[in-house]
C-alpha positions in Angstrom: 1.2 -1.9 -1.3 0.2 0.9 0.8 0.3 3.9 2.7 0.5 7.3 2.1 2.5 8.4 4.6 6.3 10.3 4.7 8.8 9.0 6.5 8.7 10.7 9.4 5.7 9.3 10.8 7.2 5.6 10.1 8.5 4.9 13.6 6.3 4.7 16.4 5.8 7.6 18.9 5.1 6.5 22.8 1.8 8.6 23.2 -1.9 7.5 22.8 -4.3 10.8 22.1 -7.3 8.8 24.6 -10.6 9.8 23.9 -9.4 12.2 21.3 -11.7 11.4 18.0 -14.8 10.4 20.6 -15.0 13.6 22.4 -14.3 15.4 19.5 -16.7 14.2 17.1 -19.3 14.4 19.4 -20.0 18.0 19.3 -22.8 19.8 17.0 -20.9 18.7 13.8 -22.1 15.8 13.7 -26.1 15.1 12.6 -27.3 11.4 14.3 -29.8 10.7 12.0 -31.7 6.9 10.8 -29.6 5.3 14.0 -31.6 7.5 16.5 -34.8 6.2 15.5 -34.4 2.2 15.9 -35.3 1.7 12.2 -33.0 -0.8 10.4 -31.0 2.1 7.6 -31.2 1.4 4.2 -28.9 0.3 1.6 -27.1 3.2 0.1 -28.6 5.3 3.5 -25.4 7.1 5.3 -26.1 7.5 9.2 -23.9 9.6 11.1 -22.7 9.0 14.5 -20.4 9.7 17.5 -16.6 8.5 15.9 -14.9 5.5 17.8 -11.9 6.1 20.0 -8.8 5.2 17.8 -6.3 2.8 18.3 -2.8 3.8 19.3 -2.2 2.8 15.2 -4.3 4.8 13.8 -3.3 7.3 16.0 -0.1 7.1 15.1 0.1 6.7 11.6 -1.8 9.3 10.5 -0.1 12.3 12.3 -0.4 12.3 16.1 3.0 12.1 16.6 4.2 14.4 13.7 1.8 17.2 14.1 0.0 16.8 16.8 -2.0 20.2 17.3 -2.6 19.6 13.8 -4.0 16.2 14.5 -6.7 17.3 17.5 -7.8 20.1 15.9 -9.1 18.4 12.6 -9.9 15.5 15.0 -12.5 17.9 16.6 -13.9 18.6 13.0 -14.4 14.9 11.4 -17.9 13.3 11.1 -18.1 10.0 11.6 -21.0 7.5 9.8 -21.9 4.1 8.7 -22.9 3.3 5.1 -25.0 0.6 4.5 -23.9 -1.4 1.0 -24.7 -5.0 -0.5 -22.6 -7.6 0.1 -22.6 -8.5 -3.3 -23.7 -5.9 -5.9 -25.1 -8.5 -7.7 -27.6 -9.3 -5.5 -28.7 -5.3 -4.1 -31.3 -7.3 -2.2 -29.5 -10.0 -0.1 -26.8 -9.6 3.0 -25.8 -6.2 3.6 -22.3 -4.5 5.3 -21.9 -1.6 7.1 -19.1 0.4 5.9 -17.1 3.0 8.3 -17.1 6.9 6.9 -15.6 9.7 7.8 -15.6 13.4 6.6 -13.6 16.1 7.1 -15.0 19.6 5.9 -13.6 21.7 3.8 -12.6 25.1 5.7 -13.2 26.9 2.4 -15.5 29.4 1.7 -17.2 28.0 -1.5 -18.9 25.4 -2.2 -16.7 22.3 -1.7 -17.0 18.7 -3.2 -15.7 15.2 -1.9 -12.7 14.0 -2.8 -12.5 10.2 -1.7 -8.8 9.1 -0.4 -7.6 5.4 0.0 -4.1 4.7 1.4 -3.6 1.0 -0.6 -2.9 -2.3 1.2 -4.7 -3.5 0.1 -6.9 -3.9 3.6 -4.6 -0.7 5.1 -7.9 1.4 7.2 -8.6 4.6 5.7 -10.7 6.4 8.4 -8.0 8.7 9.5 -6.3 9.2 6.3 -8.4 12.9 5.9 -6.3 14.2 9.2 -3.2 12.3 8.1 -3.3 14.4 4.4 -4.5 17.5 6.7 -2.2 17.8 8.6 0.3 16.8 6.1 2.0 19.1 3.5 -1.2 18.8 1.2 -3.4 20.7 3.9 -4.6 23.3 1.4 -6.9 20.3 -0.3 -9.3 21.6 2.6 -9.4 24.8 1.1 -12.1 23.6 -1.8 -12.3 19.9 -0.8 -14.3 18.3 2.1 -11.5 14.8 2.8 -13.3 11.6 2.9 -12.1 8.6 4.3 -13.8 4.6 4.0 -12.5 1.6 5.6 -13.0 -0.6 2.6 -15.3 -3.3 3.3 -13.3 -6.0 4.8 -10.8 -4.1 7.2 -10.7 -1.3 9.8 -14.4 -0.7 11.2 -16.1 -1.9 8.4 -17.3 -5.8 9.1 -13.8 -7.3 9.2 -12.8 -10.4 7.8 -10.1 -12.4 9.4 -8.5 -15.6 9.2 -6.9 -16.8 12.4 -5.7 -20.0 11.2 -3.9 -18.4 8.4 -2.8 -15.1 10.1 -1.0 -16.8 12.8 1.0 -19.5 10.4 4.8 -18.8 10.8 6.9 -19.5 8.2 9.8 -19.9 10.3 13.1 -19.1 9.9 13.8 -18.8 6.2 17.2 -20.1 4.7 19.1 -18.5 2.0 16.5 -20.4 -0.7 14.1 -22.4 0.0 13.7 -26.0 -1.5 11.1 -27.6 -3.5 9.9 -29.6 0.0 10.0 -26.4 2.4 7.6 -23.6 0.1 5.0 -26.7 -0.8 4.9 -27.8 2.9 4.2 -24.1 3.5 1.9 -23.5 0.5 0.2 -26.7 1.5 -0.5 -25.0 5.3 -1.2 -21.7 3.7 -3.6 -23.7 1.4 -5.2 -25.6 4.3 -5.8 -22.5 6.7 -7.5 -20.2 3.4 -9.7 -23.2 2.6 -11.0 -23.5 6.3 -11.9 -20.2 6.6 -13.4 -19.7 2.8 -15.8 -22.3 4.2 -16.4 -20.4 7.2 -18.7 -18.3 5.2 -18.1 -18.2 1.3 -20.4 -15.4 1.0 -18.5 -12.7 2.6 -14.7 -14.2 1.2 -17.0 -13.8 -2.1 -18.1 -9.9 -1.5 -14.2 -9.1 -1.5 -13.8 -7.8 -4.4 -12.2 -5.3 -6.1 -15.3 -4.4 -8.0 -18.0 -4.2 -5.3 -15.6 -1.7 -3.5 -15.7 0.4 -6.3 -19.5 0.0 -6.3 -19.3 0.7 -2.7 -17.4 4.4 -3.8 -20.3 5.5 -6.1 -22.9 4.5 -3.2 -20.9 6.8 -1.0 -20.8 9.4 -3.8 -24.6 9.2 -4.3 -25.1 9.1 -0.8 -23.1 12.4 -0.2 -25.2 13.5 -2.7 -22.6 14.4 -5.0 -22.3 14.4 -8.7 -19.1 13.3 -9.0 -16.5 12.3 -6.6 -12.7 13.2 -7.0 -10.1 10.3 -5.6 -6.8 10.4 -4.3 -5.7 6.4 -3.9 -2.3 5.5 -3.1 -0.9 1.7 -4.0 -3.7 -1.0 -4.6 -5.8 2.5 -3.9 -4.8 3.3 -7.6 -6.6 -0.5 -8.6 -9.8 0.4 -7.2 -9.6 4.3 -8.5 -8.9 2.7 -11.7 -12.0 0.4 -11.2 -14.2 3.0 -10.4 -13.5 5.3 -13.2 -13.9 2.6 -15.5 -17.1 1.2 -14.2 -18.7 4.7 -13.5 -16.6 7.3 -16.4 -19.4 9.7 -15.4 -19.2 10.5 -12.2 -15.4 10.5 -12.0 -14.0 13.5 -11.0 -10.5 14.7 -10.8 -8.0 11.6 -9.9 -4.5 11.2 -8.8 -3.1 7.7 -8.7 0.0 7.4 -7.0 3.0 4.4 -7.0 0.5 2.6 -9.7 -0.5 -0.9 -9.9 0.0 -2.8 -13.4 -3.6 -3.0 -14.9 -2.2 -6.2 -16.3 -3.3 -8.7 -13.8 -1.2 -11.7 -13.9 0.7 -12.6 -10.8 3.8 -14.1 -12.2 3.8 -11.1 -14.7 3.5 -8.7 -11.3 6.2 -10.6 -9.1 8.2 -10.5 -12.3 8.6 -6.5 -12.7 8.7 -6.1 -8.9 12.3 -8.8 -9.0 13.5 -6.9 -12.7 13.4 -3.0 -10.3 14.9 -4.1 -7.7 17.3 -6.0 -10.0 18.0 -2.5 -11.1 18.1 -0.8 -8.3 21.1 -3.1 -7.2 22.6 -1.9 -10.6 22.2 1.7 -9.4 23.7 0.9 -6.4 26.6 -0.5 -7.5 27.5 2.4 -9.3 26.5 5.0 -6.4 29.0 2.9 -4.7 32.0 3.0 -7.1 31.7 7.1 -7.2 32.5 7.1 -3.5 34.8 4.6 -3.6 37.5 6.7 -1.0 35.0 6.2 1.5 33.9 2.7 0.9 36.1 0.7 -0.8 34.2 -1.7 -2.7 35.7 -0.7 -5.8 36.1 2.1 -8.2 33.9 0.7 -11.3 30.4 -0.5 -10.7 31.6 -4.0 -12.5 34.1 -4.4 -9.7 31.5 -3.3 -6.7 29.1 -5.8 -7.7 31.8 -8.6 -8.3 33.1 -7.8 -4.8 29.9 -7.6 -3.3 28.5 -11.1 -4.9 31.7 -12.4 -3.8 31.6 -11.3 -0.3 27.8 -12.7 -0.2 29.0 -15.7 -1.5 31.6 -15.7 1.5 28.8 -14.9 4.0 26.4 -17.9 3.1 29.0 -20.3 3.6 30.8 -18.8 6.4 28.5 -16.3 8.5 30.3 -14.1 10.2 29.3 -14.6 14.2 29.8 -11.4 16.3 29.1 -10.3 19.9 26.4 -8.1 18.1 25.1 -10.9 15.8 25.2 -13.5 13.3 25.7 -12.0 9.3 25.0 -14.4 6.3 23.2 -14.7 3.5 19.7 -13.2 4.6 21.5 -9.8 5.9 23.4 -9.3 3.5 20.5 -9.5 0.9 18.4 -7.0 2.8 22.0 -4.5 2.9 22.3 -5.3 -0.9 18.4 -4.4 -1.4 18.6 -1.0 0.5 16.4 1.9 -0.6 18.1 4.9 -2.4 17.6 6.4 0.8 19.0 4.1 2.7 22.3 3.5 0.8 24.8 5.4 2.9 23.9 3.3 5.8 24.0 -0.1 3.8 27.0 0.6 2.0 28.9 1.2 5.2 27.5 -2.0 6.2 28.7 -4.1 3.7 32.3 -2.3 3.8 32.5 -3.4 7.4 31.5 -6.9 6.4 33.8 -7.0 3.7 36.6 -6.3 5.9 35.3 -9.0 8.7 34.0 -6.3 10.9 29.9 -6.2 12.0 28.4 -3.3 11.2 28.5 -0.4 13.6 25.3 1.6 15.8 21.9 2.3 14.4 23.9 2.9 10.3 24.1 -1.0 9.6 21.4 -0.4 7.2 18.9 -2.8 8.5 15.1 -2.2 8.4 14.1 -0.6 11.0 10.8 -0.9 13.4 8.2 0.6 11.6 4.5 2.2 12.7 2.3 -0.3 14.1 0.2 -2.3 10.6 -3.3 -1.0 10.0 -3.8 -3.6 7.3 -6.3 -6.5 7.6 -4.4 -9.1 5.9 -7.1 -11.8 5.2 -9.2 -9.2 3.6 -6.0 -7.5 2.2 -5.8 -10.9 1.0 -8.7 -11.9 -0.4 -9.1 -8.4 -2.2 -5.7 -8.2 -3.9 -6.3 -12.2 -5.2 -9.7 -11.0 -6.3 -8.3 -9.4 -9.0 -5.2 -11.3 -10.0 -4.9 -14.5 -12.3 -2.5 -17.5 -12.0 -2.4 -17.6 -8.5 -3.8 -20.7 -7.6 -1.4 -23.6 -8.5 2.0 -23.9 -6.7 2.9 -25.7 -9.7 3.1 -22.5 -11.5 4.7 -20.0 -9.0 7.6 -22.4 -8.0 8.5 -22.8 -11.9 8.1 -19.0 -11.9 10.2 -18.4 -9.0 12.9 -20.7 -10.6 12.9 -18.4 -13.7 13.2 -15.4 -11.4 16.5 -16.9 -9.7 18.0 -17.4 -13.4 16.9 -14.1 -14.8 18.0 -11.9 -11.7 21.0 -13.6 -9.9 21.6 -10.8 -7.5 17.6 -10.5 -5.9 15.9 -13.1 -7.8 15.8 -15.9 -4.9 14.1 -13.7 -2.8 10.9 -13.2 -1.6 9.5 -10.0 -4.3 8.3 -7.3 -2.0 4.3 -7.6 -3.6 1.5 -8.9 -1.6 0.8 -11.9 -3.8 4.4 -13.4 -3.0 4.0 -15.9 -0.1 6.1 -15.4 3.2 8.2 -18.4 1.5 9.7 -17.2 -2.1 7.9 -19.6 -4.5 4.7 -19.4 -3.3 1.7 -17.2 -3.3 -1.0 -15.4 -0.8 -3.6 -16.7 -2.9 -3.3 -20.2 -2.0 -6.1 -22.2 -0.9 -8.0 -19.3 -1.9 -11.2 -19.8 -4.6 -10.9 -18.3 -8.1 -12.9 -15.0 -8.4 -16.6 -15.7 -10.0 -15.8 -12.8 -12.5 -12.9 -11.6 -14.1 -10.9 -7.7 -12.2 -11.8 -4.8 -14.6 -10.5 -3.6 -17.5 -8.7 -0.3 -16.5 -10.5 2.2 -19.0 -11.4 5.7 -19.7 -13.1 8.4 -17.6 -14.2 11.9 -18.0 -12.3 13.6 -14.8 -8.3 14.7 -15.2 -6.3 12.0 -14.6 -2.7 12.5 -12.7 -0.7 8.6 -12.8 2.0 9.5 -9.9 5.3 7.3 -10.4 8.6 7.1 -8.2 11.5 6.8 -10.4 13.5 4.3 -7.9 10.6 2.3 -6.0 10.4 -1.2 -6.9 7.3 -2.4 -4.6 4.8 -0.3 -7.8 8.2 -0.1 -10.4 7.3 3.1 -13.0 6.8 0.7 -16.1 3.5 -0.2 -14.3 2.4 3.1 -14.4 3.2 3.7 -18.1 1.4 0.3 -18.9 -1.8 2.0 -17.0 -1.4 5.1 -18.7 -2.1 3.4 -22.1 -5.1 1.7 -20.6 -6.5 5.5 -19.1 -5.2 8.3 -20.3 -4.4 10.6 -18.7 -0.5 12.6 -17.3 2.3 10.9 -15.9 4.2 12.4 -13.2 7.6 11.1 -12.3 8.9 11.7 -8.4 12.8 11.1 -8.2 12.9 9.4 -5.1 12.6 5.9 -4.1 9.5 5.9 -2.3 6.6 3.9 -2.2 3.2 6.7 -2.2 4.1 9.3 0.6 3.8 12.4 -2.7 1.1 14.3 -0.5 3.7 14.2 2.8 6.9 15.1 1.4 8.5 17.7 -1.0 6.0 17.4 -4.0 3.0 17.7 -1.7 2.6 21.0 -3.8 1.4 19.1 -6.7 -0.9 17.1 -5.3 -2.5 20.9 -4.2 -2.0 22.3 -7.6 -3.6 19.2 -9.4 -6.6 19.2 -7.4 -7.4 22.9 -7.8 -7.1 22.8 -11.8 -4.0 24.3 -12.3 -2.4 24.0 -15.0 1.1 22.7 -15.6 0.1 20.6 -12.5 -0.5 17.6 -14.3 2.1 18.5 -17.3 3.0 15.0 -19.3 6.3 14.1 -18.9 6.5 16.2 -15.8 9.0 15.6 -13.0 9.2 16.5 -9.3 12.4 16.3 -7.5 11.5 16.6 -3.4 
């Protein structure tokens, strides 16, 4: 559920900028302070530093490739620090974590205040995400804004938790539907590897939490010495801006949530309205189908598209289709029949060629293609995601679940939903194994900042319903972007908004509002 990225930057450029962020943070912007001196910091004490080199991923991800001038030259600007938080805000006084910070001035004139930015995952690193949005097409935040970027504690920089046992189990090769047998053998591993490493050290599995990350913002905040503290979070980003609005209404400042999570937190409720959009978006593109039907051929109404195309999927799983170029069954032509509205001209070309025996032709076969290397942690994704979540523990319920999904939604529903709670094997769950959170997510409520929800009409990994449902829980405007992506708003033809929002502009955060990009 994560980053805030465009699409551009989603495929991996062959360059590393070496050294970039450590020579460049090391210059007279940067003010060493508490680590100079030997002396243990305090909680809630920030200590600034030289910044680490960083990884070809991060590099990547957030704009070396795209815009690189761009990227060195607010490289050569960020401050880089460590912020020293309790494990468990409960307890101020026991184990502490060191949190990874960075800030990016604001090249403003004026007086400028933080604005906090989290790119979702949950577990994805945030360091970089201040270059990433400034060099992006939301660059004139630095006008009146100095960017600030955490690695939530968990992932990146910032005391990582991993799982070996558990991050190295393979599924294997998935058939069309899984049986009873196969997803609890795999739940039963899953359970096994969570359960060994929960016992590894409780304490810090317990510390991932929703909530103390949100306690870990206003300690940033009041360690920036800040008033208030304006938030941009993107994905499970918009859980914890939630959070902390609700748990500190005070101190919010403005807030833009984008591709929102449903502040209802029930898993089967969750994997539910992920299955129902893309149920939907099949419906859509059915019909997108049947208007170009010269070119395709799947049929001229959307009725006879979708009978065709369930047909020919039916055709596939039975007899795959065994080419020079590759085997086509039931698992490809799922992903072709689950393509992106972006993506439709190449999957629907697909599918023509398959239903006329033919493989797909060159790069347009509509299959996923390699993406930018992963800067999530995915234990501590993990762990924080199922922190705030309910009914996630018993395989019972999420294969009885999963059966209702197949029944309700015949084209997608046997699929595994594209959420982070869904197992790698449809009918199970992340959260296996995992321990019950001590105390129950928080309540999305009210805050005193603006409050911009940001929805995308077609996207089905954060469907628009869920940001409606949050809307009645906060306040605030709803934004609609008509596209199908998932975050991406401050990268792409709307970035404008995100500007205009965040410098008090009105119409900017208009109810009802749309953006086409």
């Amino acid at each position: 559920m994560g980053g805030a990225r465009s699409r551009g930057v989603r495929t991996v450029a062959g360059v590393m900028l070496a050294g970039l962020l450590a020579a460049a943070c090391a210059d007279g912007d940067v003010r060493p302070q508490a680590a100079a001196t030997g002396t243990p910091p305090r909680t809630g004490e920030l200590t600034w530093g030289t910044c680490p080199e960083p990884s070809e991923a991060e590099a990547q991800v957030w704009g070396a490739a795209e815009h690189r001038p761009a990227y060195a030259r607010h490289a050569a600007r960020l401050r880089c620090g460590t912020l020293t938080v309790p494990a468990d805000w409960t307890a101020p006084q026991g184990r502490s974590l060191e949190l990874a910070v960075t800030v990016l001035p604001s090249t403003g004139d004026g007086p400028a205040e933080p604005l906090a930015l989290n790119p979702g995952g949950p577990g994805v690193s945030g360091r970089l995400m201040p270059i990433g949005i400034a060099s992006g097409g939301a660059r004139a935040l630095l006008d009146r804004y100095d960017l600030v970027g955490l690695d939530v504690r968990g992932t990146g920089r910032s005391g990582p938790a991993t799982c070996p046992a558990a991050e190295s189990l393979d599924a294997g090769p998935q058939p069309a539907a899984p049986t009873h047998r196969t997803a609890r053998a795999y739940w039963n591993r899953l359970a096994r590897a969570h359960t060994t490493c929960a016992e590894a050290d409780p304490a810090q599995l317990a510390s991932l939490t929703t909530t103390n990350a949100a306690h870990d913002l206003n300690a940033l905040r009041r360690a920036l010495r800040a008033p208030r503290l304006h938030y941009y979070g993107v994905s499970w980003g918009t859980s914890l801006g939630a959070a902390y609005r609700t748990l500190f209404p005070t101190h919010s400042g403005r807030t833009l949530l984008e591709s929102v999570v449903s502040p209802d937190p029930d898993l089967r409720g969750l994997l539910d309205g992920v299955t129902r959009a893309r149920e939907q978006r099949f419906e859509h593109f059915t019909a997108w189908l049947a208007a170009r039907s010269d070119r395709y051929g799947l049929g001229t109404t959307a009725d006879e598209v979708r009978t065709r195309l369930l047909a020919l999927r039916e055709r596939l799983t039975t007899r795959p289709l065994r080419t020079s170029d590759g085997t086509y069954g039931r698992v490809e032509t799922d992903q072709y029949l689950d393509a992106e509205p972006a993506d439709r001209a190449g999957a629907g070309a697909a599918l023509s060629s398959l239903a006329r025996g033919r493989a797909p032709a060159g790069d347009g076969d509509g299959k996923p293609r390699a993406a930018a290397p992963p800067l999530v942690a995915p234990f501590a994704g993990t762990a924080l995601l199922c922190s705030q979540v309910t009914h996630a523990a018993s395989f019972t319920e999420q294969w009885s679940a999963y059966g209702e999904r197949r029944a309700a939604y015949p084209v997608l529903g046997a699929t595994r939903p594209m959420f982070p709670g869904s197992g790698e094997v449809p009918g199970t769950s992340t959260c296996a194994g995992l321990p019950a959170p001590e105390r129950p997510p928080v309540e999305p409520g009210r805050a005193d900042g603006p409050l911009l929800l940001v929805a995308h009409r077609d996207e089905v990994i954060t469907p628009l319903p869920w940001a409606r449902a949050m809307r009645a829980r906060t306040g605030g405007s709803l934004l609609v972007v008509g596209d199908g992506e998932h975050g991406g708003m401050a990268g792409g033809g709307c970035a404008g908004r995100v500007v205009g929002f965040f410098a008090g502009e009105e119409g900017a955060a208009v109810e009802g509002g749309v953006c086409e990009p």
